[in-house]
C-alpha positions, 0 to 999 in steps of 0.5 A, spaced: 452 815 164 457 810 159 462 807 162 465 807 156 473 809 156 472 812 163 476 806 167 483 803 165 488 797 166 494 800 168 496 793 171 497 785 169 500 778 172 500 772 171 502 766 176 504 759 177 501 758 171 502 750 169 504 746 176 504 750 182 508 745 186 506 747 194 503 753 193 496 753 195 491 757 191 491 764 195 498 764 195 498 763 187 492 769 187 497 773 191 503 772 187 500 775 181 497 780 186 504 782 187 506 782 180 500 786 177 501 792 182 509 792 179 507 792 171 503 798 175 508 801 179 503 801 185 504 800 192 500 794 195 498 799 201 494 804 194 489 798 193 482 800 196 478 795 192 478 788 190 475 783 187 476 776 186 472 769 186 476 763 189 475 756 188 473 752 193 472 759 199 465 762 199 467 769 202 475 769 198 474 777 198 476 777 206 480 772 205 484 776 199 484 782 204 486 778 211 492 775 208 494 782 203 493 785 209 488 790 207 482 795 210 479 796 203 472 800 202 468 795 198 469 788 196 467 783 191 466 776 191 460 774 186 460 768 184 459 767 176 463 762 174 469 764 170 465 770 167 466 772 175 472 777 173 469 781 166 464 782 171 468 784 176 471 790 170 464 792 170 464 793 177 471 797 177 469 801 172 463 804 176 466 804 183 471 809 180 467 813 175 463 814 182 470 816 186 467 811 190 474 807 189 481 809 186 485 803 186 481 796 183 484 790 184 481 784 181 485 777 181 484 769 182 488 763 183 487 757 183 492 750 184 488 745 182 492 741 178 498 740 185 492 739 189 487 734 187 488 732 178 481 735 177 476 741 177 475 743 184 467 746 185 463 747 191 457 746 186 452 739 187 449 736 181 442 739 180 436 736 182 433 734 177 439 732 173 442 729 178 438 722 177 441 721 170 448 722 173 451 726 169 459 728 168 459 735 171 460 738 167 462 735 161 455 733 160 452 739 159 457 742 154 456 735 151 449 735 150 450 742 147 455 739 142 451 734 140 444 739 139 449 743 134 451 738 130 444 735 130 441 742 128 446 745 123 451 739 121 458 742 125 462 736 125 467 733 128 472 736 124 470 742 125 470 741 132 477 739 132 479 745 128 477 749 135 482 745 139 489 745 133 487 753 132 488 753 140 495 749 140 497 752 133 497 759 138 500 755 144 505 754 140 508 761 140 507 762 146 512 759 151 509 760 158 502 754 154 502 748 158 501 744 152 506 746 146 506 739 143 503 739 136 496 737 136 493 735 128 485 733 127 487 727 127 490 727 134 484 730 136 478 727 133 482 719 135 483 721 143 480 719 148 472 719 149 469 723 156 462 725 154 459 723 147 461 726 142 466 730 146 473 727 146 479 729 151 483 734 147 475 737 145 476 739 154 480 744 157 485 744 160 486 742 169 492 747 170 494 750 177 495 759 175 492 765 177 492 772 174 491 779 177 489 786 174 490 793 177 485 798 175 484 806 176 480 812 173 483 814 165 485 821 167 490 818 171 492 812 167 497 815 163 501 816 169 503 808 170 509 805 167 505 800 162 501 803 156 493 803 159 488 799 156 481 802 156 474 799 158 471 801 153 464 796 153 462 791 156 455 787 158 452 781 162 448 776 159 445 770 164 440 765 162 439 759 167 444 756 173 443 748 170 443 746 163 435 742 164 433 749 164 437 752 158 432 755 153 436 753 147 442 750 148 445 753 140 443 760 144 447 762 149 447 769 153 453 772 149 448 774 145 446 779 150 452 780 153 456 782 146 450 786 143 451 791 149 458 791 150 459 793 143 454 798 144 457 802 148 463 801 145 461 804 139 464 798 134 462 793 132 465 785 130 468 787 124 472 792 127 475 787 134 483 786 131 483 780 137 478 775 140 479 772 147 473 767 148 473 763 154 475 755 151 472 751 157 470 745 150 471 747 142 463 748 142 464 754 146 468 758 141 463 755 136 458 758 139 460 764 143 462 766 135 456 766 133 452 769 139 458 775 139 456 776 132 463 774 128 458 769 123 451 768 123 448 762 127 449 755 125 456 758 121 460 758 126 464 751 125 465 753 117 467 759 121 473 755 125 474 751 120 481 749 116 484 754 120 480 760 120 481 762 127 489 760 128 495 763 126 494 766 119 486 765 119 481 770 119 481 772 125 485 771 131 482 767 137 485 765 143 492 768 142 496 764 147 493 758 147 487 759 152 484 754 156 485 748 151 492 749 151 495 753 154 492 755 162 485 753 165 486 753 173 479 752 174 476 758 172 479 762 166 476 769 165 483 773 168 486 769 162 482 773 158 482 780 160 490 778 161 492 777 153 488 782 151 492 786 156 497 784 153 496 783 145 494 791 146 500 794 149 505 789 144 507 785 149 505 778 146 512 775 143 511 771 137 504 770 138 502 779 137 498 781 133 500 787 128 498 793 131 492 791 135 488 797 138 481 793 140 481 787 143 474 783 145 475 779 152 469 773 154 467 769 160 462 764 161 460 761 167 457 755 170 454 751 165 453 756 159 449 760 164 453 766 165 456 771 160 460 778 160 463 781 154 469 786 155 471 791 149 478 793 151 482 798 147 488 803 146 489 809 147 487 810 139 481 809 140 478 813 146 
């Protein structure tokens, strides 16, 4: 059975993107619940699955359904990290193919920047790491940089490029958090947090949330907002603790793109926008590359100079993403949410032409977990 084209995004939301003042992290949740089932025209009361991964709450799917007051027929609550969410589409996309569901809800908030200043976790620093006193987890990212640059001569620059590319975007788009310009310069001359990566090579600690409503394509068109189809996707996990990553050039991505792209039928040169969880500006090096946009190793040539900014060569990140425009803790709605938008037209200054295919990507944990989401129009069913 191939999912591909079967399940839609006919609804998307963000919330208290930015600071959040008062409001805890399920009110945010709650918040773009709300506003993604507007965008849809559907009634809180025609949800009858969710799916959603808190930060700090273990069994954050009955919380959800508690506080929305819902009696939903399946709820899902895997905890993968950020990825969670392109996961949770994958899910969806099953759940109704098997008329096992009709209305999809998946959603996240999270307020830890109002809350606490810093990443909230529930995770301990593994065993076998813990004795060396990493920053968690900084340091694994950092170990990972560091094996790049030494295997295959990325430099800081290039590094650099990742993070100006993210705010050249942010600046188009009115709801980033960090819209001041930001030069290589700027970057490579900030803060050290974990060698060799600096403060503006980082993420972002924003509050926010997302939400998006999902159902089967034969009803799709029936929403206010053009649809956006599930045309692919696929999973790829490699280690929970970064001691334990085979190869720390090699994420799962590799996996996870090949089969999302088969299903989908397309391949890298055909994908008109690009949405890669940018937890650290190796992220977006490596996940290029895994994803097969340029070969391995020539992902810094790749990003460099501009080459993923307005008028590069390809578009990455179109709002800013988590380095400069939101990252609440986990970024993977965000992702699915302006692919959402870049498809249906709605990005402002920052859109893409007439963009009909649209790949959304999430990491989870220490590059542990990936899952690619190929989306398109209805053009290309």
């Amino acid at each position: 059975m191939s999912l591909r084209g079967k399940a839609a995004i006919v609804g998307a939301a963000l919330a208290g993107c930015g600071e959040a003042h008062g409001k805890s992290s399920m009110e945010i949740t709650i918040e773009g619940v709300h506003g993604a089932l507007a965008d849809a025209g559907i009634a809180l009361g025609e949800v009858d699955a969710v799916a959603t991964c808190q930060p700090l709450d273990m069994l954050s799917g009955l919380t959800l359904a508690q506080e929305l007051g819902l009696n939903p027929r399946f709820t899902m609550n895997n905890r993968m990290g950020g990825s969670s969410f392109l996961s949770h589409t994958l899910w969806a996309a099953m759940l109704l193919e098997l008329r096992l569901a009709d209305t999809v809800l998946i959603c996240y908030g999270s307020n830890q920047r109002t809350a606490s200043g810093k990443l909230m976790t529930a995770l301990g620093l593994p065993t076998y790491e813990a004795p060396y006193r990493p920053l968690f987890p900084l340091s694994s990212y950092a170990l990972a940089t560091d094996r790049h640059m030494t295997q295959f001569g990325t430099t800081r620059e290039q590094l650099a490029d990742v993070a100006v590319a993210a705010r050249a975007w942010a600046q188009k788009n009115p709801d980033a958090f960090m819209r001041d310009p930001l030069t290589r310069e700027d970057v490579i001359a900030s803060r050290p947090v974990s060698d060799p990566l600096r403060v503006r090579d980082c993420c972002l600690v924003t509050d926010g949330g997302g939400a998006i409503v999902m159902r089967r394509a034969e009803t799709a068109k029936d929403h206010p907002r053009p649809p956006v189809y599930l045309l692919g996707g696929g999973e790829g996990t490699t280690h929970r603790d970064i001691s334990e990553m085979a190869d720390l050039t090699v994420t799962g991505a590799a996996q996870s793109g090949r089969t999302a792209m088969d299903m989908a039928g397309v391949k890298p040169a055909d994908i008109d926008v690009v949405q890669l969880y940018d937890a650290f500006t190796i992220n977006v090096i490596l996940f290029l590359e895994d994803l097969g946009f340029c070969k391995k190793g020539e992902g810094g040539a790749f990003v460099a100079n501009g080459g993923i900014a307005p008028g590069g060569h390809l578009p990455v990140n179109t709002n800013g993403g988590g380095l400069s425009c939101v990252h609440p803790g986990m970024y993977g709605i965000f992702t699915l949410v302006e692919a959402v938008r870049q498809l249906r037209g709605d990005a402002g200054d920052r859109q893409i032409g007439s963009a009909e295919l649209a790949l959304a990507h999430g990491n989870g944990g220490v590059l542990s977990s990936q899952v690619t989401n190929i989306l398109g129009t209805e053009a290309t069913l």
